[in-house]
C-alpha positions in Angstrom: 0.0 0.0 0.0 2.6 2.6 0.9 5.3 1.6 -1.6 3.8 4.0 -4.2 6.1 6.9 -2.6 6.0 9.3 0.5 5.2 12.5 -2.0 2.1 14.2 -1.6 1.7 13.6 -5.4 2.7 9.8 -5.5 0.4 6.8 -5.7 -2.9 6.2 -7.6 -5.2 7.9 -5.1 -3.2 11.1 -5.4 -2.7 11.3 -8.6 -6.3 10.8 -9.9 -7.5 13.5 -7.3 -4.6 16.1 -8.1 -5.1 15.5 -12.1 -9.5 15.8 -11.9 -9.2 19.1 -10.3 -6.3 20.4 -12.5 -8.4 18.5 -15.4 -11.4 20.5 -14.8 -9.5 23.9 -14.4 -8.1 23.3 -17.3 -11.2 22.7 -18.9 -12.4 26.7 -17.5 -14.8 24.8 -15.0 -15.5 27.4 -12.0 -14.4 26.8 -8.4 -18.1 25.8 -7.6 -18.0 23.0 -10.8 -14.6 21.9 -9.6 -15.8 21.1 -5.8 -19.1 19.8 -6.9 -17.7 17.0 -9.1 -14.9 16.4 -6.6 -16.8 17.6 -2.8 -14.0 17.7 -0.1 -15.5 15.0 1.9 -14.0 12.0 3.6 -14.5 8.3 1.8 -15.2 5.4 3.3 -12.2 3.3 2.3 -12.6 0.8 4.9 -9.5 -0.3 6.5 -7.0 2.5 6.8 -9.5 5.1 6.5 -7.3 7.3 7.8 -4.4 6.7 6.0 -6.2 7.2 2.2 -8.1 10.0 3.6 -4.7 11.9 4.5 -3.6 11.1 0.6 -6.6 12.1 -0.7 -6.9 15.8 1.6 -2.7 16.3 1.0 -4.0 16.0 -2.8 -6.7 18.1 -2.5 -5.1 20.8 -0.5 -2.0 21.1 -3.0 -4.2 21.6 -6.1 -6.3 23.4 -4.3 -3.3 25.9 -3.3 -1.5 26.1 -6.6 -5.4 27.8 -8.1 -5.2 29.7 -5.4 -8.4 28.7 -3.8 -7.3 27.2 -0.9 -9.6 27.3 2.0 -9.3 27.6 5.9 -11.6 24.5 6.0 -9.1 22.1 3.7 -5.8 24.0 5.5 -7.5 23.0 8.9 -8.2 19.5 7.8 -4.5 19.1 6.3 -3.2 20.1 9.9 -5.5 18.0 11.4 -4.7 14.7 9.6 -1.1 15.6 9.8 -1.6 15.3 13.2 -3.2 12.0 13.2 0.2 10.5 11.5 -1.8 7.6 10.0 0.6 7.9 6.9 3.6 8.0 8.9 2.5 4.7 10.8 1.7 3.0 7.9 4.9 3.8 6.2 7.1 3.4 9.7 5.0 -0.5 9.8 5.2 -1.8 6.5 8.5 0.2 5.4 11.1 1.1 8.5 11.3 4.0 10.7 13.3 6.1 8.2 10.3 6.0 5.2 8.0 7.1 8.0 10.5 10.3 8.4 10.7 10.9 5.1 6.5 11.1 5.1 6.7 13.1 8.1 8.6 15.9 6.2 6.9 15.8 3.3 3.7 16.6 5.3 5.9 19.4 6.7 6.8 21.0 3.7 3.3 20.9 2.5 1.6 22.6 5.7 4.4 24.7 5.6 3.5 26.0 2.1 0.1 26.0 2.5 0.1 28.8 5.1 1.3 31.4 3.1 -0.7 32.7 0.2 0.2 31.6 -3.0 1.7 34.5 -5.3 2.0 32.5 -8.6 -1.4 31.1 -9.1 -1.4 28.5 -11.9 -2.9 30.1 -15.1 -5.5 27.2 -16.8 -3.5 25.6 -19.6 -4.6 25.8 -23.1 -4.6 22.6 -24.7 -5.2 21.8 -28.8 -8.8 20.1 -29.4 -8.7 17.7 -32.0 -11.7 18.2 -34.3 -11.1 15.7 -37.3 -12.2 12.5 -35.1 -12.1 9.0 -36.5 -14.7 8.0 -34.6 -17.9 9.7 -32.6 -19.7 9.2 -29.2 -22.2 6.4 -29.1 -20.8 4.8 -32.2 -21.1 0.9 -32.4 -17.5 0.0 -34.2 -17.7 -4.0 -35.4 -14.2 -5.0 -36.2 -13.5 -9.1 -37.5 -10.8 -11.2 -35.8 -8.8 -14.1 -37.0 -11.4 -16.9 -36.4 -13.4 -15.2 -38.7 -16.3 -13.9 -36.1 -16.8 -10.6 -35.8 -17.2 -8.4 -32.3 -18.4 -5.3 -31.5 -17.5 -2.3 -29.0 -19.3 0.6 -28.3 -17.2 4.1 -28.6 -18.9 5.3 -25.2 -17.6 8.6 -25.1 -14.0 10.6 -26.7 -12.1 11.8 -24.3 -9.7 15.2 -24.6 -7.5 16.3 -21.7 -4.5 17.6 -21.2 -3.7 17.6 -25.4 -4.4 13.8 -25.2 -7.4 12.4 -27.4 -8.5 8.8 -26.7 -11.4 6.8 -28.1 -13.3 5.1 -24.7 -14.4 2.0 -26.1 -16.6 -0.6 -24.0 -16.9 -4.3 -25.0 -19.9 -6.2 -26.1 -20.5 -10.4 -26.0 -21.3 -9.8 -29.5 -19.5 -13.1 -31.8 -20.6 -14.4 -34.4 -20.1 -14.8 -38.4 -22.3 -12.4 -39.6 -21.7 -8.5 -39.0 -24.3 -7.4 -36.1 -26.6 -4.9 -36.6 -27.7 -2.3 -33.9 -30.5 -4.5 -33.3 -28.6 -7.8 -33.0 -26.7 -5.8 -29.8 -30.5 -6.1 -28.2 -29.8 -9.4 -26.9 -26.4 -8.8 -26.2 -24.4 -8.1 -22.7 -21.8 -5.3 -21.8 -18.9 -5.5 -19.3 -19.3 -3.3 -16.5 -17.8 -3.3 -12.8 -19.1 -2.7 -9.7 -17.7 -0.2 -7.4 -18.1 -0.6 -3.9 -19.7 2.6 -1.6 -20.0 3.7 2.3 -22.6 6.1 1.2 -26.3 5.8 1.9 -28.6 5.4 -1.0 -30.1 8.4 -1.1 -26.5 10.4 -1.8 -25.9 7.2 -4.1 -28.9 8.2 -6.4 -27.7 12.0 -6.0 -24.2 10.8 -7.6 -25.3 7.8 -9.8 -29.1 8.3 -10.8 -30.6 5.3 -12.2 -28.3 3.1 -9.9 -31.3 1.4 -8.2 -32.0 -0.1 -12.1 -28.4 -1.7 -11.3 -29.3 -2.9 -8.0 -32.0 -4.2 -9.0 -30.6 -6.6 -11.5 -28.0 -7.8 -9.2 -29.8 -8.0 -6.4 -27.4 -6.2 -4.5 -27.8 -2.1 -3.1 -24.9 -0.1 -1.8 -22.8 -0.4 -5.2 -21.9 1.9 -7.6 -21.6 0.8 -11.3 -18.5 1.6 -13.6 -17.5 0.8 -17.1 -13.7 -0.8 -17.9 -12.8 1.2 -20.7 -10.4 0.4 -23.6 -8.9 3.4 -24.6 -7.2 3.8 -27.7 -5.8 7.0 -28.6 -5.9 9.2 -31.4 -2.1 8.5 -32.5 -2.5 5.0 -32.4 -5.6 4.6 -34.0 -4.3 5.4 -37.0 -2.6 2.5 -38.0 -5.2 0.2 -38.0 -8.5 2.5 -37.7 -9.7 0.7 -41.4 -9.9 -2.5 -39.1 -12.9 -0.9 -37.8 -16.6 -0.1 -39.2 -19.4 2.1 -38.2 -22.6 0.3 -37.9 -24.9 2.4 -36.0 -25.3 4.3 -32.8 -26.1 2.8 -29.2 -25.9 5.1 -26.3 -25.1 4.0 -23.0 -27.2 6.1 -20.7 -25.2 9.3 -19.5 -24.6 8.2 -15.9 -23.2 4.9 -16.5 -20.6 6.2 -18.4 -19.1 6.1 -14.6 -15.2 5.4 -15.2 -15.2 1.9 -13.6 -11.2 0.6 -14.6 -9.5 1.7 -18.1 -6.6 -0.2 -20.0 -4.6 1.0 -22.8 -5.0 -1.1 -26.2 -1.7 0.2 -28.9 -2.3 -2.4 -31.4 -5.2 -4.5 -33.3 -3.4 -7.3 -32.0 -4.7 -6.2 -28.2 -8.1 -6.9 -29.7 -7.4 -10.0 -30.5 -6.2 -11.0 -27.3 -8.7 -9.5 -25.3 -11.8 -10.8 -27.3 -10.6 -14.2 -28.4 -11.6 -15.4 -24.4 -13.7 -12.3 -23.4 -15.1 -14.4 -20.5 -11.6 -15.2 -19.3 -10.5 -11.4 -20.0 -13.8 -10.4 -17.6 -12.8 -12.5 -15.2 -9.8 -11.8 -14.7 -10.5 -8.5 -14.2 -13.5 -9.0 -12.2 -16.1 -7.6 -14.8 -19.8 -8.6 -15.0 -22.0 -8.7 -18.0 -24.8 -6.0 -18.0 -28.1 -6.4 -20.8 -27.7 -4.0 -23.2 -31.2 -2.7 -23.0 -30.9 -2.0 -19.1 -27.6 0.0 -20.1 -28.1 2.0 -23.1 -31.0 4.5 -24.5 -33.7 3.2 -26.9 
C-alpha cells in the first residue's frame, strides 16, 4: 500500500485526485463546478481510512493551493490529519522507521506552504482540441478477428484532456459470423464493474441516478456501477483505424458512463487478445455482463 512513494503527489489515489481538479480547471470549470464534481469530503475506504483520507486531503489541499483557492476548511483538515500520523505509521509499519520520516517531512513541507498565500497562481492551460475525429460518441464499431467472427464495441464517449485524445471504447459479447446490426446488440451483454460505496442510497442516487436499475438486477444495493474502458488513442488509431466499421449508434445512458477501470490497447493485435476469451478477459479482471437494454438508450 505505501510503496507508491512518500510524495504528496505519489500513488494512484493522489494522482487521480490532483489530475481531476487540474483537469477540470483546465477545462475553464468554475471553483463551484470543480468542488461539486470532486466535494471535499471523507470516503469510506474501509481499512486504513485514515491513511487514504490523508492522501486524498494532502492531494486536495496542494491543487487546491496552486489555483489559489485554498480554504481555511481544507488547510484545517490538512493540519489536522497531519496530526493524526496515520501515513507515517503506515509507512514506519510496512517500510522502516526512516520512510515514515521521510512522510513526516513531506507533510511538513506541504503545511508549511500551504500557510502562506500563493503568489504565482497557476494560469489554466490551453490545450489543442482535436476536431477531425475518427470515430464519434455512441458509435457501435464491429471489427472481425482471425477466427473469422466478428465483435463489437461501443465508442462510449472521446475523451480530450491535457492535449491527449483517446477513443473510450466498452466491450460487447457480441460473436458471431455475420456482421451485427444495432438491433442484434439487443440481446447482447456489456462488461461493466461494480464499485463498492459507504454512502447511503439516497446520496448514491444524487451521484449515480438510475443506480437502483443496477441494484435491482443484481440483487445487491450499496454499489456503484463503472464501465472498464479500452482506450485507444488518437495516434494509435491510425494505423489500423480501417480495421474498424461504423454500424450504427447505441448510447449508454449518460450516468453509467461512470469510469469503472481503463486499460490502454496500442495495437489491433490487443483486440485479439482481449476478445478471443472475453469471458476469461472479464474475469480476470472481475467484470460482469450488463443487458444492453438496461444499459443503453432506446
Amino acid at each position: 500500500m505505501a510503496t507508491d512513494g512518500v510524495k504528496i503527489i505519489d500513488g494512484d489515489l493522489a494522482r487521480d485526485t490532483y489530475e481531476r481538479i487540474m483537469d477540470l480547471y483546465d477545462s475553464d470549470a468554475s471553483i463551484e463546478t470543480i468542488q461539486k464534481e470532486l466535494p471535499f469530503i471523507k470516503e469510506d475506504y474501509g481499512i486504513d481510512s485514515d491513511f487514504y483520507h490523508e492522501i486524498f486531503v494532502t492531494a486536495y489541499a496542494l491543487a487546491f493551493w496552486e489555483i489559489g483557492e485554498l480554504t481555511p476548511e481544507i488547510h484545517d483538515e490538512v493540519k489536522r490529519v497531519t496530526d493524526l500520523k496515520a501515513g507515517v505509521n503506515v509507512w514506519t509499519a510496512e517500510c522502516d522507521a526512516n520512510e515514515g520520516k521521510k512522510r513526516q517531512r513531506e507533510l511538513d513541507k506541504l503545511l508549511k506552504k500551504i500557510s502562506i498565500p500563493n503568489v504565482k497562481v497557476r494560469n489554466r492551460k490551453k490545450y489543442r482540441i482535436i476536431k477531425n475525429l475518427y470515430f464519434q460518441p455512441d458509435d457501435v464499431l464491429t471489427f472481425q478477428l482471425s477466427d473469422q467472427n466478428y465483435y463489437a464495441v461501443v465508442c462510449a464517449k472521446v475523451t480530450q484532456q491535457r492535449g491527449q485524445c483517446t477513443y473510450d471504447l466498452v466491450a460487447t459479447t457480441y460473436k458471431g459470423k455475420d456482421k451485427p446490426t444495432v438491433e442484434d446488440l439487443k440481446s447482447c451483454f456489456i462488461a461493466g464493474r461494480k464499485i463498492g460505496s459507504g454512502y447511503d442510497w439516497r446520496t448514491m442516487l444524487e451521484y449515480q441516478p438510475g443506480v437502483d436499475e443496477i441494484w435491482k438486477y443484481l440483487k445487491q444495493d450499496g454499489i456503484f456501477f463503472g464501465l472498464p474502458y479500452h482506450l485507444v488513442t488518437h495516434r494509435d488509431i491510425i494505423s489500423f483505424k480501417d480495421k474498424f466499421e461504423v454500424i450504427g449508434k447505441l448510447k449508454i445512458k449518460e450516468s453509467f458512463k461512470r469510469d469503472g477501470g481503463y486499460g490502454y490497447e496500442s495495437s489491433f493485435d490487443r483486440f485479439e487478445d482481449i476478445f478471443k476469451d472475453l469471458d476469461h478477459h472479464m474475469h480476470v479482471f472481475r467484470e460482469q455482463k450488463y443487458p444492453v437494454t438496461l444499459l443503453c438508450e432506446f
